[in-house]
N, C-alpha and C positions, 0 to 999 in steps of 0.2 A: 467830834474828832479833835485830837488836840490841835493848837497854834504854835506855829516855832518862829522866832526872830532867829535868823539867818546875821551874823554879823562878818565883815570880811576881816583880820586879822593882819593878813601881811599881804599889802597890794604891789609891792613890790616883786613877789613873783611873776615868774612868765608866764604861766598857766593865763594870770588873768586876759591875756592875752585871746582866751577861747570864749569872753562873756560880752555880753553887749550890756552888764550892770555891773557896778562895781561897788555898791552900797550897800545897806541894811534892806534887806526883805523877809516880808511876813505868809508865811506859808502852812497851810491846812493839808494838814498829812496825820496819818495813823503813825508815825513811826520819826523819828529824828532821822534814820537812813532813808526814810521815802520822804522826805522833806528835802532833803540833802539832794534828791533823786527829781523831785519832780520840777527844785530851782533850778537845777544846772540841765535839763529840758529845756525849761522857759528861755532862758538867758543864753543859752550856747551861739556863738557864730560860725557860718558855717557847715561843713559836714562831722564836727568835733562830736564824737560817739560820748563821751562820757560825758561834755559839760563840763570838765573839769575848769574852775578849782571850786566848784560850790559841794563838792562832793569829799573835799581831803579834808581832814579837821584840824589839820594846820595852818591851814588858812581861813578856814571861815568857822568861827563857832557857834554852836546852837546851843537854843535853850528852849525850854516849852515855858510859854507864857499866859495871861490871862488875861483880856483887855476886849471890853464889851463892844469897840469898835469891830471886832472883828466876829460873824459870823461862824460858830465850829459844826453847824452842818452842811454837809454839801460834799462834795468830792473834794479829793484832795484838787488844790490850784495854790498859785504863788497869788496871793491877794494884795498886797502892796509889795513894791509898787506897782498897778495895772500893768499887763506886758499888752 
């Protein structure tokens, strides 16, 4: 499954307001939208349904990357930083 780097963009939105992370995370997802999907899960405070902003790609952009630290079988999970 591929790896995504999750990067935040613009922290100065209010949205971040709904995360308990506010950094770079690395996530094993089939998909840049279930990546987007399974961060803003991990990280949301609260009863926040979407997670939002790890999910608008205006503020957080993704990329799929390659880097032997990181495991790509196994379910999709945010793998750094450990939640």
């Amino acid at each position: 499954m591929p790896i995504w780097k999750l990067t935040p963009t613009d922290l100065a939105d209010p949205a971040w307001q709904a995360s308990k992370h506010r950094g770079e995370a690395v996530t094993r997802a089939a998909s840049e939208n279930a990546a987007r999907r399974v961060t803003a899960l991990t990280f949301r405070l609260g009863d926040t349904s979407e997670g939002a902003p790890w999910i608008n790609p205006a503020l957080v952009k993704a990329e799929q990357i390659e880097d032997a630290r990181y495991d790509p079988t196994g379910a999709s999970a945010v793998l750094d930083p450990a939640a």
